[in-house]
C-alpha positions in Angstrom: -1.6 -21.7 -77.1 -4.5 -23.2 -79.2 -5.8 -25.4 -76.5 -5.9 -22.0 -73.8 -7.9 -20.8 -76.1 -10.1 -23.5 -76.6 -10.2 -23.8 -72.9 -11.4 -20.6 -72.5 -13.7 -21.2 -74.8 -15.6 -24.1 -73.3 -15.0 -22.4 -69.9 -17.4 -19.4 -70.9 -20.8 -21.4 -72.6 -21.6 -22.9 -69.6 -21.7 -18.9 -68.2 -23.2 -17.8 -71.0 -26.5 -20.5 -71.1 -26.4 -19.1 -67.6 -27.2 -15.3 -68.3 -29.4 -16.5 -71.3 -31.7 -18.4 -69.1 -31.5 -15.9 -65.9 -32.4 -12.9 -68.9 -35.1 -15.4 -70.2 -37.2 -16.0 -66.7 -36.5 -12.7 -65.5 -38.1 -11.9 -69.0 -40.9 -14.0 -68.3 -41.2 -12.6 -65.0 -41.8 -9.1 -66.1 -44.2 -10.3 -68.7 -41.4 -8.5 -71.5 -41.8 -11.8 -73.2 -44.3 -14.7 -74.1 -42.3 -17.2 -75.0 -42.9 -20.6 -73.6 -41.2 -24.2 -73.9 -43.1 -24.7 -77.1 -41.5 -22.0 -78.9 -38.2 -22.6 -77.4 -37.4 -26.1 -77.9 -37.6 -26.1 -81.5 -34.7 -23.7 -80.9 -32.9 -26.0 -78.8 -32.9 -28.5 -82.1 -32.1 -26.2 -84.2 -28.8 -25.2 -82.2 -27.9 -28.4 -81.9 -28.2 -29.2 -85.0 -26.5 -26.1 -86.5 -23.9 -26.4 -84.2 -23.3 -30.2 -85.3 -22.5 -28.3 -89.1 -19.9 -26.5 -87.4 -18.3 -29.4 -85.7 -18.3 -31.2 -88.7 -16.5 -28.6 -90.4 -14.0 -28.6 -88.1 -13.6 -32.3 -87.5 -15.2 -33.9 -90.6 -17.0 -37.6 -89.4 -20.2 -38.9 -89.7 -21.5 -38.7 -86.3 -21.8 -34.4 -86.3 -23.2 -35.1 -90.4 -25.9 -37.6 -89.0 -27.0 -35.2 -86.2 -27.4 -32.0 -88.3 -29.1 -34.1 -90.6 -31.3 -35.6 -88.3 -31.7 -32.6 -85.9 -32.4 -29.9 -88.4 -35.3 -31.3 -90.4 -37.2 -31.9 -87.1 -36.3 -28.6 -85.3 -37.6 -26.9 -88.4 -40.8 -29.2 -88.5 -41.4 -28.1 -84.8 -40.9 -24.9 -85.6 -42.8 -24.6 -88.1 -45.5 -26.4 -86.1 -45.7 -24.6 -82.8 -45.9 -20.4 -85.0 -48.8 -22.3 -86.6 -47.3 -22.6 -90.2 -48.6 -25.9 -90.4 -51.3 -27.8 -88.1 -50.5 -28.5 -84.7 -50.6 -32.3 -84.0 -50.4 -34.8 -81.4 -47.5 -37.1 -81.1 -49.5 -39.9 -83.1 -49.3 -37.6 -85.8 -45.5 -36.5 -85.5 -43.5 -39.7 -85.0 -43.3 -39.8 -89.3 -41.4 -36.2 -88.8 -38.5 -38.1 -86.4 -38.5 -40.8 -88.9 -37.7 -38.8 -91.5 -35.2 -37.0 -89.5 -33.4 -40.4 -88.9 -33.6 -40.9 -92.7 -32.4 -37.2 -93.5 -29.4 -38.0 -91.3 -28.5 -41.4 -93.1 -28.8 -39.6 -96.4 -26.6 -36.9 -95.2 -23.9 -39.0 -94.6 -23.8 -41.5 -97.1 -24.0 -38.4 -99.9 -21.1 -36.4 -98.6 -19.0 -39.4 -96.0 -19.8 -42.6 -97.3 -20.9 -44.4 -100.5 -22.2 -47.7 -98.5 -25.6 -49.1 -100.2 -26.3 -50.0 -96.3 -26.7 -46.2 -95.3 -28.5 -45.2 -98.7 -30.8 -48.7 -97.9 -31.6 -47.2 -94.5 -32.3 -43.6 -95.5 -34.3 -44.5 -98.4 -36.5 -46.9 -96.2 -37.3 -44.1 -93.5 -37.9 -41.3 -96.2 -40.0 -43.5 -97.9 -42.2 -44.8 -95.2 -42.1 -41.5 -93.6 -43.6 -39.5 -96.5 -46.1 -42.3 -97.3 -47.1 -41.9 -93.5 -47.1 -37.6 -93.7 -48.9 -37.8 -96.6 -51.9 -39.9 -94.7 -51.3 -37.9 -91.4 -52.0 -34.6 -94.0 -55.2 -37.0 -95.3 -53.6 -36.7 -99.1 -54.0 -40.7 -99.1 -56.0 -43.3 -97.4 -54.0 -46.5 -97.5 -55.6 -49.0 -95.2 -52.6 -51.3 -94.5 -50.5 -48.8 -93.3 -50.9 -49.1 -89.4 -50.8 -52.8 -89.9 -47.6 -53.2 -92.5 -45.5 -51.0 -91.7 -43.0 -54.1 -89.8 -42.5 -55.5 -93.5 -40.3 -52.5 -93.8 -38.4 -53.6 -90.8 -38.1 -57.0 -91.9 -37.0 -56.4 -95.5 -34.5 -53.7 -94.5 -32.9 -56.5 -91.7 -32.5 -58.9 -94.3 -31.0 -56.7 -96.8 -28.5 -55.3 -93.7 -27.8 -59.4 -93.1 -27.4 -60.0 -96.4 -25.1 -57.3 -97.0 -22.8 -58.4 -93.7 -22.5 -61.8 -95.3 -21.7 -60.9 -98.6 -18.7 -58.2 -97.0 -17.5 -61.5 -94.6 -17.2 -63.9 -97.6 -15.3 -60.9 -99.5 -12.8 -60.5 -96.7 -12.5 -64.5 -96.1 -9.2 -65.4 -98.1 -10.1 -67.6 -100.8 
């Protein structure tokens, strides 16, 4: 009986992102609305990334935690960005935003899933990096090195990931 339902379920969205997109450009073809890809796919983000939440509460794992935590920090930046909360920039400007995302997401799940030093390692790397490049995208800071660096971060982080596989081999090797 459950999986009817859930059939039934899934059988409607793809009718329903039907009519919402039909309602949309017959929306926009009427001039009712002024809404154009750059208000909408911060949405689409968004969704996705409030929609991974829900997964994850039904089938707790750390795939659905990384995506809301990756998606949902970005959808808001974008958001955010394209009402004109904040300044609009180009992508040169954005990548940090993604980057954080990524390091949102690793965060997310070693907080509430997992307790590996590996995924706190990661996350702290892109928050870090990512806020140090915000902050001299928003012109708080002028650190020279930056766009030349920035690969020491790479490098230290794959040594520390090496390091850590090693040292979880020669724990499992039988002595």
């Amino acid at each position: 009986m459950n999986s009817v339902a859930s059939q039934r379920k899934r059988s409607t969205i793809p009718g329903l992102i039907l009519i919402f997109i039909g309602l949309y450009f017959l929306a926009r073809k009427f001039d009712w609305i002024d809404l154009g890809w750059i208000h909408i796919y911060p949405l689409i983000f968004l969704g996705i990334g409030i929609k991974a939440v829900f997964d994850y509460k039904k089938h707790p794992g750390t795939q659905p935690l990384f995506l809301a935590g990756s998606l949902l920090p970005v959808g808001v930046f974008f958001f955010l960005r394209n009402y004109e909360f904040i300044p609009f920039w180009t992508i040169d400007e954005v990548w940090p935003v993604l980057t954080l995302g990524v390091g949102t997401g690793f965060l997310l799940v070693y907080a509430v899933h997992s307790r590996d030093a590996a995924n706190f390692l990661v996350s702290a790397v892109f928050i870090v990096f990512s806020s140090v490049a915000l902050a001299v995208n928003f012109g708080l800071f002028d650190w020279w090195g930056m766009d030349r660096l920035w690969p020491l971060l790479l490098i230290a982080l794959g040594f520390f990931l090496i390091r850590n596989s090693l040292k979880q081999k020669s724990a499992e090797k039988p002595s």
